[in-house]
MMTF fields as JSON, N, C-alpha, C and O atoms, coordinates in Angstrom:
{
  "mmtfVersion": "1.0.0",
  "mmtfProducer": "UNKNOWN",
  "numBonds": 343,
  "numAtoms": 344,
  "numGroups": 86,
  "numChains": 1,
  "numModels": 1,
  "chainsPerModel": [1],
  "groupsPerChain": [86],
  "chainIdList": ["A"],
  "bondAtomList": [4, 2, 8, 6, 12, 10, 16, 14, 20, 18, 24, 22, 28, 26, 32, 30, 36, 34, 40, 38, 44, 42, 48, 46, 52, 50, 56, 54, 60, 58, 64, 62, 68, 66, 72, 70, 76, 74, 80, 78, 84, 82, 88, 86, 92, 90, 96, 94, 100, 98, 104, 102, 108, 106, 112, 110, 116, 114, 120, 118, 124, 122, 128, 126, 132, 130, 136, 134, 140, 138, 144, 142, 148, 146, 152, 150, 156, 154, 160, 158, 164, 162, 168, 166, 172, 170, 176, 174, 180, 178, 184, 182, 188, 186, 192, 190, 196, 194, 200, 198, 204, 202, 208, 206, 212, 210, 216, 214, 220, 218, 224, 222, 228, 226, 232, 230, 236, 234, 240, 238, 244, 242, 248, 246, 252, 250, 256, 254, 260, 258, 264, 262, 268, 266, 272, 270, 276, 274, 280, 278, 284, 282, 288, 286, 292, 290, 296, 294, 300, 298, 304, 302, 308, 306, 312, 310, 316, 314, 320, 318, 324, 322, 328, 326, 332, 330, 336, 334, 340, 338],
  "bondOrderList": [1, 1, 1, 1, 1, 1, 1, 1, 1, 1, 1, 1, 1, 1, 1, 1, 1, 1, 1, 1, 1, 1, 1, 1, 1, 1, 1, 1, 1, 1, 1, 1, 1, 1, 1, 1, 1, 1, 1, 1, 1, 1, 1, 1, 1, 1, 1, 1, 1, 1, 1, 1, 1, 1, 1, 1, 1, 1, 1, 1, 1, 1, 1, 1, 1, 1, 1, 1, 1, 1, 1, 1, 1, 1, 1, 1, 1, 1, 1, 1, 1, 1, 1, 1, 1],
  "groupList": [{"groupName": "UNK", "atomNameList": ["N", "CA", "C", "O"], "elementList": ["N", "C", "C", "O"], "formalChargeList": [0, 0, 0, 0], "bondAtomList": [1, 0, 2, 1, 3, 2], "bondOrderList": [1, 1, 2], "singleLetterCode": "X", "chemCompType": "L-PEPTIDE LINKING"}],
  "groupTypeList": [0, 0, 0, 0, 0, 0, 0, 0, 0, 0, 0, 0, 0, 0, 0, 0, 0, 0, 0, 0, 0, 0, 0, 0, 0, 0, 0, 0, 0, 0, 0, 0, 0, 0, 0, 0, 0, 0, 0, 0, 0, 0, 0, 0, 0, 0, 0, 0, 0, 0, 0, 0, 0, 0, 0, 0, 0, 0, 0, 0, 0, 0, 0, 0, 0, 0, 0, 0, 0, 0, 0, 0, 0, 0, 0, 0, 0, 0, 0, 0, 0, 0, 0, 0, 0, 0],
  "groupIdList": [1, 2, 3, 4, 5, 6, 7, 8, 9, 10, 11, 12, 13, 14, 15, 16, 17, 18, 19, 20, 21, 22, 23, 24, 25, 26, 27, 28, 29, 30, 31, 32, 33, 34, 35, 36, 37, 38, 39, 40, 41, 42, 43, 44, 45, 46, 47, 48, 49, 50, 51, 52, 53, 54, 55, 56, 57, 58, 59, 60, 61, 62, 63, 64, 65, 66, 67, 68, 69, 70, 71, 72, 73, 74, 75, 76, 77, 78, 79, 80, 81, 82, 83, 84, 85, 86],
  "secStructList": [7, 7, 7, 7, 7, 7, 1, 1, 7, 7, 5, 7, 7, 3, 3, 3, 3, 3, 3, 3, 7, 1, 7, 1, 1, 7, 3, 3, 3, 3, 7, 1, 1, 1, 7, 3, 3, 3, 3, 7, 1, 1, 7, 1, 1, 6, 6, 1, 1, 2, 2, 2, 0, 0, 0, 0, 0, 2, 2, 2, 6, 6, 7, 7, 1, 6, 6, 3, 3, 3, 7, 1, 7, 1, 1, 1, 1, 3, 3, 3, 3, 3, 3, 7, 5, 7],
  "xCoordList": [-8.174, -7.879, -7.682, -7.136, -8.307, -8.655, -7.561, -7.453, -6.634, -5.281, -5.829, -6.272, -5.619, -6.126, -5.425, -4.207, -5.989, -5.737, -4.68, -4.667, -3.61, -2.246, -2.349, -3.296, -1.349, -1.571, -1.151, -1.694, 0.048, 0.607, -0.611, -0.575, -1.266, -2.197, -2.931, -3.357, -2.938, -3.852, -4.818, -4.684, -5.937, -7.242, -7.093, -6.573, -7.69, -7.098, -8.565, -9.515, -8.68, -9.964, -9.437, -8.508, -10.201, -10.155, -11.066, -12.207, -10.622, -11.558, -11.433, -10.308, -12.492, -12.603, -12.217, -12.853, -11.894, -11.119, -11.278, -10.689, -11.868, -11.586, -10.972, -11.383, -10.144, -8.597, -9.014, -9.163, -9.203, -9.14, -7.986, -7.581, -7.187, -5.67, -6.012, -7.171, -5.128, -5.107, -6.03, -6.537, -6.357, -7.675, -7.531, -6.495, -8.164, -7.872, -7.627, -6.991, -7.911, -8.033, -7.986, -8.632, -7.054, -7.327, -8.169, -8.427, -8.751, -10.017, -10.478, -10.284, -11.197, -11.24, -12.794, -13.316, -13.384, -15.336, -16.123, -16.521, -16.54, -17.275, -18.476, -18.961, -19.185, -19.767, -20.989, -20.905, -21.912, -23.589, -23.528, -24.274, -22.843, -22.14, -21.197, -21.084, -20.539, -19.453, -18.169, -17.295, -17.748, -16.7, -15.989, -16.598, -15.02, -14.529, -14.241, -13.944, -14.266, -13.723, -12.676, -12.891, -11.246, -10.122, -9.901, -9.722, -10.03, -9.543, -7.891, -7.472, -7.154, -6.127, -5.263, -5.363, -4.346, -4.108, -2.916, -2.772, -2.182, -0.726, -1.065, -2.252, -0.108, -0.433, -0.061, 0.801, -0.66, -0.351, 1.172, 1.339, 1.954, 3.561, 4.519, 4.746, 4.875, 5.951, 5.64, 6.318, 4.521, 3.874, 3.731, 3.811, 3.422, 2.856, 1.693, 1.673, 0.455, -0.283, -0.361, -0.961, 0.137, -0.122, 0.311, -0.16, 1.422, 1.804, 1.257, 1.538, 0.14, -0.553, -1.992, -2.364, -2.347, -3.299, -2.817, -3.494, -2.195, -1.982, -1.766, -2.49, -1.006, -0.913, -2.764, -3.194, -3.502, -4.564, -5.569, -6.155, -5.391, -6.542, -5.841, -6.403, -4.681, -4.023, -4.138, -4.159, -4.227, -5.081, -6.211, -6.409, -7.387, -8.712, -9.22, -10.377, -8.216, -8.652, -7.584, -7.607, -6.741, -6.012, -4.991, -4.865, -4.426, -3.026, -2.107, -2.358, -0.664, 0.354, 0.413, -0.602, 1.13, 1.094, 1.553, 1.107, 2.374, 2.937, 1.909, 2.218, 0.804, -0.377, -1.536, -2.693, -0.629, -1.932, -1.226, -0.037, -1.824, -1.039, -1.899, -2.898, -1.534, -2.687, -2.542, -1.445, -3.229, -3.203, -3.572, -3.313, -4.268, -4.75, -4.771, -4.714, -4.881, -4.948, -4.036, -4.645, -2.258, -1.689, -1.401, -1.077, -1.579, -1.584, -3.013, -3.107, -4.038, -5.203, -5.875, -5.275, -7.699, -7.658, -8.972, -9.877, -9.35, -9.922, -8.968, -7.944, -9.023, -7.866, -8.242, -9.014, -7.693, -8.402, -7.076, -5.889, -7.659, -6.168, -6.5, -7.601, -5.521, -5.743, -5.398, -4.453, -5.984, -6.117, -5.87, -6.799, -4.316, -4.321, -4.796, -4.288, -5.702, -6.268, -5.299, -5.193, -4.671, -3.73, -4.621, -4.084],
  "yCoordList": [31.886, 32.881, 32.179, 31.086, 33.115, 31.894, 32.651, 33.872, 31.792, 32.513, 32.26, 31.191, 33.906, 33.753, 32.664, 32.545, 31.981, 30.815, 31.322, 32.374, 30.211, 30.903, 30.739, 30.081, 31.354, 31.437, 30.125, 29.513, 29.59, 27.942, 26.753, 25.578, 27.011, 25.925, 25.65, 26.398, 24.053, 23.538, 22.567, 21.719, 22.81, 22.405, 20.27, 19.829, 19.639, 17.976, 17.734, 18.444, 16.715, 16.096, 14.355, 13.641, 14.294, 12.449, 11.672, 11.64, 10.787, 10.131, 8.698, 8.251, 7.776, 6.391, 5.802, 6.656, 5.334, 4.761, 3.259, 2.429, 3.024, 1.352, 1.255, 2.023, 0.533, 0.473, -0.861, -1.88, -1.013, -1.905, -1.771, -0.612, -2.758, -2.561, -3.081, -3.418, -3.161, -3.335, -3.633, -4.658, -1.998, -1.769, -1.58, -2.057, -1.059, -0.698, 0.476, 0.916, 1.471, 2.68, 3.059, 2.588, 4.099, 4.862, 5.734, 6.545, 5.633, 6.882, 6.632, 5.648, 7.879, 8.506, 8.564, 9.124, 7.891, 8.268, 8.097, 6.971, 9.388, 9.169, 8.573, 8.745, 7.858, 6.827, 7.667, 8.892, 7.135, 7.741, 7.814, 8.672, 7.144, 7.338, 8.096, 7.809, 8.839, 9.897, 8.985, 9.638, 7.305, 6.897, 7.12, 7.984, 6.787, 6.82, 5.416, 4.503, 5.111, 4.053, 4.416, 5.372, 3.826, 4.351, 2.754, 1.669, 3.252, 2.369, 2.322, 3.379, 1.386, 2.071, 0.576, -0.602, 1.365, 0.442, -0.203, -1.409, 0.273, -0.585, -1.646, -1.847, -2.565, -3.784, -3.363, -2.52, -3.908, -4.138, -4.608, -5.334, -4.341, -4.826, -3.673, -2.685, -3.942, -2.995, -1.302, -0.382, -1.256, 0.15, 1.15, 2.306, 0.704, 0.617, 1.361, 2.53, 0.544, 0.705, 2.029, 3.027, 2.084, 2.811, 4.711, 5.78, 4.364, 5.621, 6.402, 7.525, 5.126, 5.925, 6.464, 7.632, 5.796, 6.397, 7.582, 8.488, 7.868, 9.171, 9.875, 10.841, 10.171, 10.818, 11.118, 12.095, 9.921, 10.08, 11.368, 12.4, 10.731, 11.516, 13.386, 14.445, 13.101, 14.496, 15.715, 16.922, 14.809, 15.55, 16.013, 17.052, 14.949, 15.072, 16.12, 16.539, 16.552, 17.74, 18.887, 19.917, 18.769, 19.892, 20.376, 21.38, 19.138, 19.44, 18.918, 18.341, 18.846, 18.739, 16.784, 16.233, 16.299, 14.99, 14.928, 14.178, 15.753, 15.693, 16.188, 16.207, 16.585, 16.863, 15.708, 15.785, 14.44, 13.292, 12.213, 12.102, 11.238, 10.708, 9.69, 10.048, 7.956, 6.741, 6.931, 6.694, 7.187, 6.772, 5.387, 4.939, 5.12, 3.455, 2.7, 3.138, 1.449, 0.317, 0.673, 1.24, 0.671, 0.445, -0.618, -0.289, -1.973, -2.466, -3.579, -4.805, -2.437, -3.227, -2.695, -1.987, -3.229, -2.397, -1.655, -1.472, -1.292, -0.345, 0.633, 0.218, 1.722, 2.518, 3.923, 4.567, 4.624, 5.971, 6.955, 6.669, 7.819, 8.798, 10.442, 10.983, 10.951, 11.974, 13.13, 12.84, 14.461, 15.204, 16.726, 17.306, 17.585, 18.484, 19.423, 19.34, 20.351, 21.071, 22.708, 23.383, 23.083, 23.924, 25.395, 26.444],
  "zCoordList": [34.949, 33.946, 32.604, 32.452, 31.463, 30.142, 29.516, 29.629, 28.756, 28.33, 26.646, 26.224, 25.602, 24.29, 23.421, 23.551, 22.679, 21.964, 21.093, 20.453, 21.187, 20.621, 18.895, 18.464, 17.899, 16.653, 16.239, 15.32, 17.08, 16.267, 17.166, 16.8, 17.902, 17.89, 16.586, 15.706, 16.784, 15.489, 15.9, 16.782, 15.07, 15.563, 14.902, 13.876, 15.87, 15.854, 15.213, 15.543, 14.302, 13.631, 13.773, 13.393, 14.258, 14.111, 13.563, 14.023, 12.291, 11.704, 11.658, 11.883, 11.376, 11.582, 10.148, 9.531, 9.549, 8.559, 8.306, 8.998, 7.573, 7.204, 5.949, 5.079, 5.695, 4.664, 3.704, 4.377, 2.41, 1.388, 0.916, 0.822, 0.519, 0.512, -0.854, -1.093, -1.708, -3.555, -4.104, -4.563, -3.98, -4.988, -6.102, -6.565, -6.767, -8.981, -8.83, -9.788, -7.785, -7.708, -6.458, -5.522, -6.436, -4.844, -4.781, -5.67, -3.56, -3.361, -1.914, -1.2, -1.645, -0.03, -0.36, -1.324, 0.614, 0.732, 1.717, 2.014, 2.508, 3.28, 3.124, 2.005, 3.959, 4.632, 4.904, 4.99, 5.014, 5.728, 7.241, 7.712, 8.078, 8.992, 9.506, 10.698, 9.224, 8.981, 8.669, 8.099, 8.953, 8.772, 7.638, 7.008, 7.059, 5.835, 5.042, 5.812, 3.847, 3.159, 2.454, 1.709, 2.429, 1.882, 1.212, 1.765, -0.621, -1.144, -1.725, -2.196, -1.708, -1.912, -2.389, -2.046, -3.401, -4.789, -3.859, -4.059, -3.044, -2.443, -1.94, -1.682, -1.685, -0.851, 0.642, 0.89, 1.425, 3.175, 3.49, 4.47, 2.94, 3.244, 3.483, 2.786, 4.305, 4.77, 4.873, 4.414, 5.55, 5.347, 4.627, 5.044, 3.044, 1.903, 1.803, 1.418, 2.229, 2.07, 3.291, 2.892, 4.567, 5.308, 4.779, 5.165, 3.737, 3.872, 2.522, 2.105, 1.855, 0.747, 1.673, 1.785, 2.001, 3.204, 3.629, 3.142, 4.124, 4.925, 4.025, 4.267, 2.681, 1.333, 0.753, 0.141, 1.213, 0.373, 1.339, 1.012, 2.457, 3.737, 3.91, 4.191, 3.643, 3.476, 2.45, 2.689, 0.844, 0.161, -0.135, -0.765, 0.488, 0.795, 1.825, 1.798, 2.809, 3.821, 3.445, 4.119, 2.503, 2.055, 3.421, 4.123, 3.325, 4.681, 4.211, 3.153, 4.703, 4.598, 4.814, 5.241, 4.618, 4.839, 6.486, 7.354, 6.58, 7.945, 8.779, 9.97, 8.508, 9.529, 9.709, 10.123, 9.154, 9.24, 9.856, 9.557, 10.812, 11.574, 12.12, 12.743, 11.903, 12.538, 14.311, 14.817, 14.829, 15.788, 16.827, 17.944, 15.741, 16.875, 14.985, 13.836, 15.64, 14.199, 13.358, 12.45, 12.991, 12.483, 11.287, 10.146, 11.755, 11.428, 11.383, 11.421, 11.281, 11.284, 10.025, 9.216, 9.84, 8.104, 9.171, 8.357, 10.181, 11.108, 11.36, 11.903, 11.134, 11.61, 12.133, 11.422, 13.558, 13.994, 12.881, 12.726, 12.436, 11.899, 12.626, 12.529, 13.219, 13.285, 12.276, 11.543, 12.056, 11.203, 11.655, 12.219, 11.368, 12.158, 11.218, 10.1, 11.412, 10.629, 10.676, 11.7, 9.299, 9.738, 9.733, 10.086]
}
């Protein structure tokens, strides 16, 4: 029995991410590949750079910051992020 899709479910997007850490400029660009290039002006210290990333990928799909979230490669400049689409 298929139970109707509830109203607070949110639809998950996961994207591939490779991270340039102190750039001149921040900016979000997809790839011919579908990956993304995230340039981004913070340095890699003390999750810096991680939490302008998620600020940047959050405004680029028009979500909440709290709907963006690394899931794999934390501390790598490969990174999976997930994307809850509200």
């Amino acid at each position: 029995m298929n139970s109707p899709r509830s109203e607070t479910a949110k639809d998950m997007r996961s994207i591939e991410v490779k991270v340039r850490p102190n750039a001149g400029a921040s900016c979000l660009e997809e790839q011919a590949d579908g990956t993304f290039l995230a340039s981004l002006k913070a340095p890699p210290v003390d999750g810096k750079a991680n939490a302008e990333l998620l600020a940047l990928v959050a405004r680029h799909f028009g979500v909440r910051k709290a709907a963006v979230s690394i899931k794999a490669g934390a501390s790598a400049r490969h990174k999976r992020v997930s994307v809850a689409c509200e």
